[in-house]
N, C-alpha and C positions, 0 to 999 in steps of 0.2 A: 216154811221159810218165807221171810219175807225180808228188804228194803226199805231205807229211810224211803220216806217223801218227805223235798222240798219243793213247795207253790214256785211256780216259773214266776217270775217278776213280772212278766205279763197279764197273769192271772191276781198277781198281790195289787197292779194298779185298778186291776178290775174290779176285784173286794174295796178298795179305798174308795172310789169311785161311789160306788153301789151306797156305801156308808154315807158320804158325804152329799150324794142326790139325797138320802133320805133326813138328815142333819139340817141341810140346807133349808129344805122343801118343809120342814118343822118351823125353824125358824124363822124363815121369812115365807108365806103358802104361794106369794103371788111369782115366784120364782120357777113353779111345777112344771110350766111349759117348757122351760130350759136344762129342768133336770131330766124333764122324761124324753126331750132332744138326744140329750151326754148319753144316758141309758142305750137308747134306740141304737144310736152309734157306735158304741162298744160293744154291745148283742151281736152287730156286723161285723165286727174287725175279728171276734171269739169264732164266730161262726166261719166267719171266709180262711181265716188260719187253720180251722181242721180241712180244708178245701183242700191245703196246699202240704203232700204228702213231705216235705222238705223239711217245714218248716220249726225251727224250736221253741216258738212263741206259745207255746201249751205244756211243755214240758221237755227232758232230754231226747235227742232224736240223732242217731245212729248215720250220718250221712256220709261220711270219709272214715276210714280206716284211722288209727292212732298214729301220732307222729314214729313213734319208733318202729310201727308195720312200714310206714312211709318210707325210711331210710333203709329200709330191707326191702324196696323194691315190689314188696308186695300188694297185691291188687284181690279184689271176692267178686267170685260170680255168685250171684244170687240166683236163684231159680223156682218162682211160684208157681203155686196151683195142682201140683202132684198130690201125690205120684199119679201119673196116664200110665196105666199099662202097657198101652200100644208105642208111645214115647219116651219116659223114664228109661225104659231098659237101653235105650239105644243110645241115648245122652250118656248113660252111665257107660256105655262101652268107647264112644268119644271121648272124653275124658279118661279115660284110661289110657285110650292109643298115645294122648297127650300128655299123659304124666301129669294131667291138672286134678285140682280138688274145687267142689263146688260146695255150698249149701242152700240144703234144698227147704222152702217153706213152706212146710205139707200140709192142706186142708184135714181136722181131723177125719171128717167121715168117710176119705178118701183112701186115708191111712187105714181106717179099721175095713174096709173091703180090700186092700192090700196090702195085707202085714206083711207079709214075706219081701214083698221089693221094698218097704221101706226100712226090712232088716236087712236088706241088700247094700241099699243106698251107706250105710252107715259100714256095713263089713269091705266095702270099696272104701275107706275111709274120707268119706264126706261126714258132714253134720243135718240131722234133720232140725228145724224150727217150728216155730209154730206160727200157722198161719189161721188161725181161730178156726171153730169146728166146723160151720155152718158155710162159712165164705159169703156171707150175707150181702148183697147191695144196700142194705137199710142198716150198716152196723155201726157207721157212725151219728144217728139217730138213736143207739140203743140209750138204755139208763144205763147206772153203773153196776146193777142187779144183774141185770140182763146180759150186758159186757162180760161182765166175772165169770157167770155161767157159762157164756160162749166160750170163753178163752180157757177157762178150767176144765172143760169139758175134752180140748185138743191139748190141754197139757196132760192129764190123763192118762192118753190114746199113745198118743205120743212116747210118754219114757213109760207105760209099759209094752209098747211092741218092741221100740228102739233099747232100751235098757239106759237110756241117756235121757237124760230130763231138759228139753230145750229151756235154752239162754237168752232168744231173743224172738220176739214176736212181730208178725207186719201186719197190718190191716189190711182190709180186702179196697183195695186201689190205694192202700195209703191214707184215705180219709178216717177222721178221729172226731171225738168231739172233749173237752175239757175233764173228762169222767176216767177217759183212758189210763192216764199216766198214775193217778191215787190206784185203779186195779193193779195195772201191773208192778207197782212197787207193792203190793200186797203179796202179789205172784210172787217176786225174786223175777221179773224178766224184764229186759229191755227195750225199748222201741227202736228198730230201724228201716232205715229208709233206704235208698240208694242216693248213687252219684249221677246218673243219668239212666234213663229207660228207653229200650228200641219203638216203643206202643206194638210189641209182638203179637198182641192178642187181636189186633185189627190189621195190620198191614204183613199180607203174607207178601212180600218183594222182599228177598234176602239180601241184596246189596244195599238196597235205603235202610234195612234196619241195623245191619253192619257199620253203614256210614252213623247214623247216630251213636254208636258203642263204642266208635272207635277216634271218634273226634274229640280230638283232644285228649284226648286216652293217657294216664299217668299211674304214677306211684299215688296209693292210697285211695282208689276207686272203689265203689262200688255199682259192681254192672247189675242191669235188672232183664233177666229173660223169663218163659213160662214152657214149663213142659205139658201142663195141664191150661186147656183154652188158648191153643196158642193157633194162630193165625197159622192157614192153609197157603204154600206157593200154588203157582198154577198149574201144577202136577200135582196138585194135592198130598204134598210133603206136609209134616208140619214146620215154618219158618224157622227155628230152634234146629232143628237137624239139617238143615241148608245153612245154615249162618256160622253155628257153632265152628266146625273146624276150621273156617277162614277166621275166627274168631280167636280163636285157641293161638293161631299160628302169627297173628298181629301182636297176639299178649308175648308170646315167644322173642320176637323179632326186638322190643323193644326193650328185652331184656326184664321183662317182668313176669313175678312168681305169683299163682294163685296161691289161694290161702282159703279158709273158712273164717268165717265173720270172728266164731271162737279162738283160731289159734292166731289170729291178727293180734289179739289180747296178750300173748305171752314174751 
């Protein structure tokens, strides 16, 4: 299965561009220092945009809930880097005590040493996604060879342990490069991002990463935590299990419903 792709308008000025340094630079040669200026400079705005995990200047990007999730109050916790053995289980039983639903976006190779808990994850009814197989710090660097492989490789893993073929994929910190968006419309998946993140994975103080998750806190969020690498309190918790249920009970307070990224769609 696959999806249309259409070129983000960012990317169509870039192709103009590229055409037009080289059109120009034909026609008139004494002009080359100015086109290969334009070049150098649009290289940087392409590159710093996969920088910024937010952003839709590369193609569609997943960062709030739909409007009609919106007027239903509803909100998605998101939760990378699982399944943790030593953590997942226990998220999954806070979340339960709270009657909330997450989705989780599970490293493939992490999932194929624990297939059981991420048939767990999914019979709690959450949703697994895909969070590519490697979890690579070099993966927005990859080709789009390279990418496919990676991302094929946890889609895979994924709907054969889950029996559910993830909808939506995240990169590993959100960074991309121009290649991404052409794979995953090849996949049938989509890119998301979040609405705010705690930086869980470096700051274990549970109330500072509370206060970022909860500031400004609304209908149509999307929260970012990690059950896998997730930053230590200084009892050696992981931050994610100190946070969550003061977490769970703010979402409560203000009269908002979690949801999974998928059933915000319906």
């Amino acid at each position: 299965m696959s999806r249309a792709w259409t070129i983000s308008p960012a990317l169509k000025a870039s192709a103009a561009l590229h055409l037009g340094a080289v059109l120009g630079t034909a026609a008139v040669p004494a002009i080359w220092p100015w086109a290969l200026g334009a070049l150098a400079l649009n290289h940087a705005v392409i590159t710093g945009a996969g920088l910024l995990p937010r952003t839709s200047l590369l193609g569609p990007n997943l960062t709030r809930l739909p409007p009609a999730s919106q007027a239903r109050h509803e909100l998605a916790l998101t939760i990378d880097d699982g399944p943790d053995p030593h953590v997942t289980p226990r998220v999954l039983d806070l979340l339960d005590a709270a009657g909330a639903k997450a989705t989780f976006f599970c490293i493939g190779w992490r999932a194929r040493a624990q297939p059981a808990l991420c048939r767990e994850i999914v019979a709690r009814g959450h949703r697994v996604e895909n969070h590519s197989d490697a979890h690579s710090n070099l993966f927005s660097l990859f080709g789009p060879g390279r990418m496919r492989a990676d991302i094929s490789a946890a889609q895979a893993s994924l709907s054969d342990i889950t029996g559910q073929a993830p909808l939506f994929f995240r990169p590993t910190a959100g960074l991309r490069n121009p290649f991404l968006e052409p794979v995953l419309a090849s996949l049938d998946l989509h890119l998301a991002a979040w609405t705010r993140r705690p930086y869980d994975t470096r700051d274990g103080r549970p109330q500072q990463v509370l206060q970022r998750l909860t500031r400004g806190l609304g209908p149509g969020d999307i929260l970012l935590m990690h059950d896998g690498h997730a930053a230590r309190t200084p009892e050696g918790q992981a931050v994610i299990l100190a946070t969550l249920p003061a977490l769970l009970a703010c979402i409560k307070a203000q009269g908002l419903h979690t949801v999974t990224l998928q059933q915000s769609l319906t």
